[in-house]
C-alpha positions in Angstrom: 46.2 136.3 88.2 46.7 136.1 84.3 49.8 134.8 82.5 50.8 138.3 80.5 50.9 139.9 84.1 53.7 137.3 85.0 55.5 137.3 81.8 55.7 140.9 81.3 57.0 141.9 85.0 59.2 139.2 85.0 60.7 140.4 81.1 61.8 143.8 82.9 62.9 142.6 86.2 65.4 140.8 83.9 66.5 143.4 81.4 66.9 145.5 84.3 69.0 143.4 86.2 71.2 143.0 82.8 71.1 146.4 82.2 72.4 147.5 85.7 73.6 144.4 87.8 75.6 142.8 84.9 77.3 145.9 84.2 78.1 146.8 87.4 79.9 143.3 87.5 81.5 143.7 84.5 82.5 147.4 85.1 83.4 147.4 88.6 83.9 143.7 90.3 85.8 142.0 87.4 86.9 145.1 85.5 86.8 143.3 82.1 89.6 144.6 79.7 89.7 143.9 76.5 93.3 144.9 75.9 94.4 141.6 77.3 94.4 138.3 75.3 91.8 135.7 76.6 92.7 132.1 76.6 90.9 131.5 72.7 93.5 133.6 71.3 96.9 133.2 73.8 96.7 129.4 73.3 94.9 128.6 69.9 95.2 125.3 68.6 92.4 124.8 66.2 91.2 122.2 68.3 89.9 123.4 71.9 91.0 126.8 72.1 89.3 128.7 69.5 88.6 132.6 69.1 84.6 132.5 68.2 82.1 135.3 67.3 80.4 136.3 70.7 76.7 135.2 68.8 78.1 131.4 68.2 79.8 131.6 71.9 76.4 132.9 73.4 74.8 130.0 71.0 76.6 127.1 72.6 76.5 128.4 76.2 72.6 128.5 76.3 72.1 125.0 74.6 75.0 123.8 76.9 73.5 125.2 80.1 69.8 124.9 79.6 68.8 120.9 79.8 66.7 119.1 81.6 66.5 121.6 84.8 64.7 124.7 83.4 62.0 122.6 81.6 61.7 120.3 84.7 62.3 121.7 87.6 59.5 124.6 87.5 57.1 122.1 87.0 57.9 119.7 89.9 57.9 122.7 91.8 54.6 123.7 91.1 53.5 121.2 93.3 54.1 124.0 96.0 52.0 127.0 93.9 53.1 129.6 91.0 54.8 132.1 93.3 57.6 130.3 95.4 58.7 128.9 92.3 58.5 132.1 90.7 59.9 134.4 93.3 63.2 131.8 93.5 63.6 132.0 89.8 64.2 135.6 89.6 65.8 135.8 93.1 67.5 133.3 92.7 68.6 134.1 88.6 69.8 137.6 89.3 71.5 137.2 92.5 72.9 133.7 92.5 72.7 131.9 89.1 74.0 135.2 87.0 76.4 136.3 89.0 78.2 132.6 89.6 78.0 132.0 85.8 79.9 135.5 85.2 82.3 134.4 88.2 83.1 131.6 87.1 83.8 131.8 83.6 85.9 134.7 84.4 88.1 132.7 87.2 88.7 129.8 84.8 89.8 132.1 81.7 91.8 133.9 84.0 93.9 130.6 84.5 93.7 130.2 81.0 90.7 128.1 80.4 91.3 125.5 83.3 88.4 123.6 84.9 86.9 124.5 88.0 89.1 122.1 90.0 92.2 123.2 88.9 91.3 126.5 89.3 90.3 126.2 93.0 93.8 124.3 93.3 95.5 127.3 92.5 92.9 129.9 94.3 92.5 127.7 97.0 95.2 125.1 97.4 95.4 121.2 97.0 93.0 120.2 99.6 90.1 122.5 97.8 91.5 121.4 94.6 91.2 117.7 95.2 87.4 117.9 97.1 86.4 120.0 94.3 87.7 117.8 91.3 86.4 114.3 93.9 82.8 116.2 93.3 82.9 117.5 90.2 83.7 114.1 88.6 80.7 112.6 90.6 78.4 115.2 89.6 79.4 114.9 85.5 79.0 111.4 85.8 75.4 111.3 87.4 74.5 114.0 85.5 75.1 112.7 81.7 73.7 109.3 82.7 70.3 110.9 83.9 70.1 113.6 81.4 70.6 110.3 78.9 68.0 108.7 80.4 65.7 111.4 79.7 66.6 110.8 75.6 65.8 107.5 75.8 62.3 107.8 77.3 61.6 110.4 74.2 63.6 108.6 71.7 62.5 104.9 72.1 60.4 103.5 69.5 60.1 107.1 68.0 61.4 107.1 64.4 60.2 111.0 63.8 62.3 112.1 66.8 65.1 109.8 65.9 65.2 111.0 62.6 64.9 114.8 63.3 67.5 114.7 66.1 70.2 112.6 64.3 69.9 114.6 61.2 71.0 117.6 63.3 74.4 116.2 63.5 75.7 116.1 60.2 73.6 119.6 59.3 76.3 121.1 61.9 79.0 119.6 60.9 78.1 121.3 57.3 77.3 124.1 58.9 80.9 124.2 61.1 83.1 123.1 58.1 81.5 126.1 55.6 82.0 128.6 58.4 85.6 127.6 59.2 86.1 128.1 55.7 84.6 131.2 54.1 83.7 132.8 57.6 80.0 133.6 56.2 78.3 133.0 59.4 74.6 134.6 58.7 74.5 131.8 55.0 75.5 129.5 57.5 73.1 129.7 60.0 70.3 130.6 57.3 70.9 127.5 55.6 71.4 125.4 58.8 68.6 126.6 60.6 66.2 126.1 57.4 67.3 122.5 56.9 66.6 121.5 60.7 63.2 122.7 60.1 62.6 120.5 57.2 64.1 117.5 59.1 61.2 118.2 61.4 58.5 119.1 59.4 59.7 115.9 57.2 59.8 113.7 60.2 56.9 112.0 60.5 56.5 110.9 56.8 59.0 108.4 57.6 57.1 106.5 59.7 56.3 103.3 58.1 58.8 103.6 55.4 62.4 101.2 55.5 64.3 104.2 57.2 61.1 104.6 59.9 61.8 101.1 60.7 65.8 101.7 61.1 65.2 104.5 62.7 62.5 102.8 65.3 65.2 101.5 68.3 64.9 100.3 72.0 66.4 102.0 75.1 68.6 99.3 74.9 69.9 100.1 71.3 69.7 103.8 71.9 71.7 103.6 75.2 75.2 102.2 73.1 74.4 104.9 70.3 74.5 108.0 72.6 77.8 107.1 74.4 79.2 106.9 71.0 77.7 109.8 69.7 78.7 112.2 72.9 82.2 110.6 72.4 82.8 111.8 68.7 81.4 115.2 69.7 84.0 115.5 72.9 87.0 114.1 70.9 86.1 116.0 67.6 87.8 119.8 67.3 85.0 122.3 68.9 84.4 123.8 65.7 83.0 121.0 63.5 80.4 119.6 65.8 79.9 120.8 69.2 80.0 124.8 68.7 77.7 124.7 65.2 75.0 121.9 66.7 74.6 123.8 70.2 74.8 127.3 67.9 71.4 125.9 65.9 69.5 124.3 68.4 69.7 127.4 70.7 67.8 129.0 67.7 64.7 126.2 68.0 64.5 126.7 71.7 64.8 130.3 71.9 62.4 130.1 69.2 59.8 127.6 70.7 59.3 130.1 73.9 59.4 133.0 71.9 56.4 131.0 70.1 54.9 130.7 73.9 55.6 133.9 74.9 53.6 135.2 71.5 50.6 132.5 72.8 50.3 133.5 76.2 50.5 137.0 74.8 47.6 135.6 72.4 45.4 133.3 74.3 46.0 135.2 77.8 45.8 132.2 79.8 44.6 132.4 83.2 47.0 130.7 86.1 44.6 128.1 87.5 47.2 127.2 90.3 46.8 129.3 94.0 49.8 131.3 95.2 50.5 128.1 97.7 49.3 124.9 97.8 48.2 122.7 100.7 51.8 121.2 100.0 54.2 123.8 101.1 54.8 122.2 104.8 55.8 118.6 103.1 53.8 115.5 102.1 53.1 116.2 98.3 52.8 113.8 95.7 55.6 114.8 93.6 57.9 116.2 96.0 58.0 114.8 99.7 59.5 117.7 101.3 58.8 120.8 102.2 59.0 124.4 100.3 62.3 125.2 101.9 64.6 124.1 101.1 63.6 121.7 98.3 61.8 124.6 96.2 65.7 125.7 96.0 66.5 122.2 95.0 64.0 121.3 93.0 64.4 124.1 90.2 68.1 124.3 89.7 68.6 125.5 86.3 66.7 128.6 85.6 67.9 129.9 88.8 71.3 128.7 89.9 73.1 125.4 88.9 76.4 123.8 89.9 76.4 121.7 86.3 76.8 125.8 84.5 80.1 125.8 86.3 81.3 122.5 84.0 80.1 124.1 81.1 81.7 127.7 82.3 84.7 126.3 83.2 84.7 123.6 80.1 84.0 124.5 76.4 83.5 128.2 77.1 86.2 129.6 78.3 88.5 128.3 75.4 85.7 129.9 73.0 85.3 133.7 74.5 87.0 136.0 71.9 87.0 139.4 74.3 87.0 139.8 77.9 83.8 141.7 77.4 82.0 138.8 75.8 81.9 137.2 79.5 78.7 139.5 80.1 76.7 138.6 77.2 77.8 134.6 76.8 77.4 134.0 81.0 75.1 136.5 82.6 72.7 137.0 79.6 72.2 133.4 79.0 71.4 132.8 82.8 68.6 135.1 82.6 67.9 133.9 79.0 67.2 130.5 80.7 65.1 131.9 83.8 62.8 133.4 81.4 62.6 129.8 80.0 62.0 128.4 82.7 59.4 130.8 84.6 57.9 130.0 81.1 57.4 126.6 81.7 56.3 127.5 85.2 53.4 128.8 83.2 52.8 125.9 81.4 52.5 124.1 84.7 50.3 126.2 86.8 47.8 127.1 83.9 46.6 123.7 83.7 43.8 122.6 86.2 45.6 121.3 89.5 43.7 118.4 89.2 44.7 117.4 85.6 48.4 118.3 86.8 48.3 116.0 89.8 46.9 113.4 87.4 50.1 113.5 84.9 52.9 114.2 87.9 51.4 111.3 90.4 51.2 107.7 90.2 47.5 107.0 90.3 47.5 105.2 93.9 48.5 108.7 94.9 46.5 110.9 92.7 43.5 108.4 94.1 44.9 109.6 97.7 44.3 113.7 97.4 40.6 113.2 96.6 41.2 115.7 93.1 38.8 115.6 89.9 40.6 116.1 86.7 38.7 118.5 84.6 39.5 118.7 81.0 42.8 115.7 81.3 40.3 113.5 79.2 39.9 116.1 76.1 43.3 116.5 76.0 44.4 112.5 76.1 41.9 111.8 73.3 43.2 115.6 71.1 46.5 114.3 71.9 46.3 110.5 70.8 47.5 108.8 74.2 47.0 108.5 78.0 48.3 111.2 80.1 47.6 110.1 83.8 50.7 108.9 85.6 53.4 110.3 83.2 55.4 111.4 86.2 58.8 113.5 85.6 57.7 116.8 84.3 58.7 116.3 80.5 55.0 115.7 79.5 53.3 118.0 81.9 55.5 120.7 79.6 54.7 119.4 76.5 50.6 119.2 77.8 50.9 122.7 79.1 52.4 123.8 75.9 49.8 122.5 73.7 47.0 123.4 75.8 47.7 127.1 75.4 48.6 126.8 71.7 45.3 124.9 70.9 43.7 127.8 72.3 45.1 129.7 68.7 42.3 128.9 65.8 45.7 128.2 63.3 47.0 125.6 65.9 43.3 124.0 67.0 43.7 121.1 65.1 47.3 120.0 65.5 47.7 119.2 69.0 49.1 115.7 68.7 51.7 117.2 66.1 52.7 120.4 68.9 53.0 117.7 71.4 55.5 115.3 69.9 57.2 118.3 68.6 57.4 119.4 72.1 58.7 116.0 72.8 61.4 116.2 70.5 62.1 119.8 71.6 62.9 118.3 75.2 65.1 116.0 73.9 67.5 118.1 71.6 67.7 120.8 74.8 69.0 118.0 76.7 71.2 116.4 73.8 73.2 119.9 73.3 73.6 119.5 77.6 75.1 115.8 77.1 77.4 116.7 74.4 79.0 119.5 76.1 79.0 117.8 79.0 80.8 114.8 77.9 83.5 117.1 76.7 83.7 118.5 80.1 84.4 115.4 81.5 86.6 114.7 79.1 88.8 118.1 80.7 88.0 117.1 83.9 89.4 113.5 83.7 92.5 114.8 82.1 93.2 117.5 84.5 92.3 115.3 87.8 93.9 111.8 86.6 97.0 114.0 85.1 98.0 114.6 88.5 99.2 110.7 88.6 99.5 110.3 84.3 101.2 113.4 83.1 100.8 112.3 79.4 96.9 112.6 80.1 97.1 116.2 80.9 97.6 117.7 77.4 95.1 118.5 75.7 96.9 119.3 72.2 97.6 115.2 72.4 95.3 113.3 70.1 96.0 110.2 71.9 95.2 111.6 75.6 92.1 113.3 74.4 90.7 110.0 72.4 91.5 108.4 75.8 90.0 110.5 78.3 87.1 110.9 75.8 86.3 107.3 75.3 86.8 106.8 79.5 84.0 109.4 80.1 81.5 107.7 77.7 82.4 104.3 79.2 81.5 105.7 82.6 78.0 107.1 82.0 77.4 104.9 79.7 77.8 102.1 81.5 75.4 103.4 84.3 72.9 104.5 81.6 72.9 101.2 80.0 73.0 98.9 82.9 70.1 101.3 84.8 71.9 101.8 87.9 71.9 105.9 88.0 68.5 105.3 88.5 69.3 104.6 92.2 71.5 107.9 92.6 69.6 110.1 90.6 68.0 111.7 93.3 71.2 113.0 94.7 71.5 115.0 91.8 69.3 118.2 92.9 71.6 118.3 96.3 75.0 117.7 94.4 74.7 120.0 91.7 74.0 123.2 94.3 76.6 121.9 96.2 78.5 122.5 93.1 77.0 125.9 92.5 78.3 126.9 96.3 82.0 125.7 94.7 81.6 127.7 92.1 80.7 130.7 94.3 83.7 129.9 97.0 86.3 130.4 93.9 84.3 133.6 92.6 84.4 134.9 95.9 88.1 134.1 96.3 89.1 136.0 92.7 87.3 138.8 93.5 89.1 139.2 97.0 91.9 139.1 95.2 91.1 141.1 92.3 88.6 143.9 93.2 89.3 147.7 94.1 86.6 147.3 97.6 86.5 144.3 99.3 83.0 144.4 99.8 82.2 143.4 96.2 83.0 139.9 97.3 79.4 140.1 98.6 78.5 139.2 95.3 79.2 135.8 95.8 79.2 135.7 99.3 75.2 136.7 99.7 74.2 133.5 97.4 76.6 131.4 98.9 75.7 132.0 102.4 71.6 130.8 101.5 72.7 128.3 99.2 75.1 126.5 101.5 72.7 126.6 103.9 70.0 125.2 102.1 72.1 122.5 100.6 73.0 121.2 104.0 69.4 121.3 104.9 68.3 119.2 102.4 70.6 117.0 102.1 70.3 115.7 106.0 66.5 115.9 105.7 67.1 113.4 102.2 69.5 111.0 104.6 67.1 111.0 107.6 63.6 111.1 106.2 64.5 109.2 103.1 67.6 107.0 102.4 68.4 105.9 106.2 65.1 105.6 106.9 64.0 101.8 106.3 60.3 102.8 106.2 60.4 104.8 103.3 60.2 103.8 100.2 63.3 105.7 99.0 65.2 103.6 101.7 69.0 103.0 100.2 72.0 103.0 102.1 74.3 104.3 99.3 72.3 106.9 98.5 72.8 108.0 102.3 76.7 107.3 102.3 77.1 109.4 99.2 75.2 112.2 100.3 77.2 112.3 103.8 80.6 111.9 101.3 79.2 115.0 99.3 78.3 117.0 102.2 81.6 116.6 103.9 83.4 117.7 100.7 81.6 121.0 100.3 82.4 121.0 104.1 85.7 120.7 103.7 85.9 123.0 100.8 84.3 125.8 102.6 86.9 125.6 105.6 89.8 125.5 103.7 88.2 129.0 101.8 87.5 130.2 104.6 90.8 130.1 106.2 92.5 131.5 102.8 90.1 134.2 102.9 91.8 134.9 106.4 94.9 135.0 104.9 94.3 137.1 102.2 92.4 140.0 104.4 95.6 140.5 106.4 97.4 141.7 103.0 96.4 145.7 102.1 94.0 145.1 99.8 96.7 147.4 96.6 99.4 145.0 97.5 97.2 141.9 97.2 96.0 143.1 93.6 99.2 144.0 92.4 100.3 140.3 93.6 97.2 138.7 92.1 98.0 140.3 88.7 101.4 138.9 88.8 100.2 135.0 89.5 98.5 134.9 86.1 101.0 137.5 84.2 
């Protein structure tokens, strides 16, 4: 098995599935209609709800959506061989992950932009509504505190990446302001885009200087800095900072795998992994369970995710600018990001599995499996530092990366350079995740806490948004500064499906309620019926085998309590759909449309 063979079946298994599936949903399930006003342009403000070109929308959807999961995940999941991983990618993309980003963003903008939670409130009723806002508060909290963590491990005592990140900022809110003002968005973009590059082909000559040393901070330093910074960019109008940063950085990480695509394409890399490991029943090194259901768990984004439903149900809906956009901005960046990530999949499986094991294991467990690492040695020394035992996936990608780019005469030479620029890479994707997700929390706070404070629930206040921005930072920051999402963090992979299976529920329920057949609720219903299912799995294997279970070293009682809270949740959630569902079937399916139109008139 080569890489090009991969790449190339997997580019038209998703351009067909766009081609065909995403209309077909657009067409027929949602029946998208441009006629009518979309939330951007009913409720414009200047400030949250703002009618943006579908290119800038699609922009800040990607860098939003794609963090941490579709560079990670594939490569923990290699653990299990190339083709599980792969085959639940593009499953799992075009069935699931597509189709609950389309549904979703199309159920909040139908309630005018709301959040998830308030939305299933309405669709569902107040029980739903409460379990669902309960988990997605959890969820945004553990998420922005891990993702942060992630920064600080690439940003700590790294002036270059410091430097070439931060500079980002005030380049978009150049970029933001001169668009907002002439409404020249290819000058702005030109000139954006070309002074990002310069930041980073600039970066490292400050090393050494007065501004390397400023720029050369601890976790400690950088873990008060971010909060602040994720703050400004939730409480700041969505035009200035947010929208124009996520709008650039999408174009240096579509660009960076178009650059791997163009290697693989090159260099022709063989995949070095089998189709399944020894690993698939349980007991690997870098996951403990077994291929199902934790390859399903594991890779998140890139297939389906529960966090895309903060994001859909967050920034973008208040963004779209035609009811048509919802197919290019939701399902096309889904499948954007499987490609992404079945890329790094090939980063992963087309190094030895011996020098893989050596980066993802600790070394008393690499020691265990008896493996030789074959050319791990060449690349440490071409590289400038010591690979073994830099677990979490982040530097297997940027390894893999440069192994197949040093395989190109032109890049032969710079290997240390393409890895830290990898590095950096890593860390924007995630930063454009923590910004948008911070503003997401900053919704969700207002519209679950404005049940009790009514003041908190409008968002056109400057004071209730400065308040509910400022309470989100505290929250995650906190944890990320004081280390303790460490001790939770793995309960993301099960939470944030269980959030995806939310997100599913209220598609499911819209479409019931909107749709000319009934059977196009299958859409939702087919990924929700696996997903559930898996979730459930998982989650009691993690509570039994892991956190209840005093002889493993993952033992914590917390960890178990909160995964039986989350569990019961999405158990509660599904019940109460279920029994609306009921409801809703007895109505002929004409009179419940023409009553569903009415509700959001």
């Amino acid at each position: 098995m080569n890489a090009i063979s991969i790449v190339i079946g997997s580019i038209c298994i998703l351009f067909i599935a766009y081609r065909l599936y995403g209309t077909f949903m657009a067409a027929k399930v949602l029946k998208l209609d441009d006629s009518k006003q979309t939330p951007a342009q009913k409720l414009e403000d200047g400030q949250d709800y703002v009618p943006t070109n579908k290119w800038v929308v699609f922009g800040h959807h990607f860098a939003a959506i794609a963090a941490a999961g579709p560079l990670v995940g594939p490569i923990l999941a290699a653990q299990f061989g190339y083709l599980p991983g792969l085959l639940w990618l593009l499953i799992g993309a075009v069935i699931g992950g597509a189709v609950h980003d389309m549904v979703v963003l199309f159920a909040s903008m139908r309630r005018d932009g709301k959040s998830l939670s308030e939305v299933a409130k309405e669709e569902l009723g107040p029980v739903a509504g409460f379990c669902a806002g309960l988990a997605m508060l959890f969820i945004i909290t553990i998420t922005m505190a891990g993702l942060s963590l992630v920064v600080l491990g690439a940003l700590e005592r790294n002036p270059w990446g410091t430097f070439a990140v931060g500079i980002t900022i005030p380049i978009a809110m150049a970029v933001g302001l001169y668009h907002k003002k002439t409404g020249n968005l290819k000058l702005a973009t030109t000139v954006g885009f070309l002074l990002i590059m310069l930041a980073i082909i600039l970066g490292p000559n400050i090393q050494g200087t007065w501004l390397g040393d400023l720029l050369t901070l601890e976790k400690s330093t950088l873990a008060i800095i971010l909060p602040l910074y994720a703050f400004f960019a939730a409480a700041l109008p969505v035009w200035l900072l947010l929208a124009p940063r996520d709008y650039l950085s999408t174009f240096m990480k579509i660009g960076v795998f178009v650059a791997l695509i163009v290697g693989v394409f090159i260099v022709n890399p063989s995949v070095e992994f089998p189709a399944f490991t020894e690993f698939i029943n349980g007991g690997g090194p870098v996951v403990a369970g077994p291929v199902w259901p934790f390859i399903s768990i594991t890779i998140a984004c890139g297939a389906i995710s529960g966090f895309h439903a903060f994001v859909g149900s967050g920034t973008t809906p208040k963004m779209v600018n035609r009811w048509r956009d919802i197919k290019g901005v939701a399902f096309g960046a889904m499948l954007v990001e499987c490609l992404v990530a079945i890329m790094a999949l090939i980063a992963a499986v087309s190094l030895q599995p011996g020098d893989y094991f050596a980066i993802n294991s600790t070394p008393e467990k690499f020691a265990a499996l008896g493996m030789e690492t074959v050319h791990l040695a060449e690349l440490s020394e071409e590289i400038g530092m010591d690979l073994e035992g830099r677990t979490g996936g982040a530097v297997t990608l940027a390894v893999g990366m440069t192994y197949i780019f040093t395989e190109v005469p032109f890049f032969e030479t710079l290997a240390s350079y393409f890895y830290q620029f990898v590095i950096l890479f890593e860390a924007v994707f995630i930063l454009t995740a923590i910004d948008s997700g911070t503003r997401v929390a900053r919704y969700l706070i207002q519209d679950f806490f404005g049940n009790f404070i009514k003041p908190l629930k409008r968002t056109d206040s400057i004071g209730a948004n400065i308040f509910a921005s400022a309470l989100a930072c505290f929250v995650w920051g906190y944890l990320l500064f004081s280390g303790d999402i460490s001790s939770v963090w793995a309960l993301f992979g099960v939470s944030n499906q269980l959030m995806a299976s939310i997100g599913l529920i209220v598609g499911a329920t819209v479409i019931l309620k909107i749709a000319e057949k009934r059977w196009y609720m299958l859409t939702c219903l087919v990924p929700l019926a696996y997903l559930y299912v898996t979730v459930n799995v998982a989650g009691y294997w993690m509570i039994t085998n892991v956190y209840l279970n005093p002889e493993n070293a993952g033992y914590n009682v917390l960890n178990g309590i909160l995964s039986i809270i989350m569990l019961i949740l999405g158990f509660v959630i599904l019940v109460t759909s279920i029994t609306k569902w009921l409801k809703l079937w007895k109505i002929p399916q004409h009179l419940l449309v023409e009553q569903s139109s009415k509700e959001v008139a």
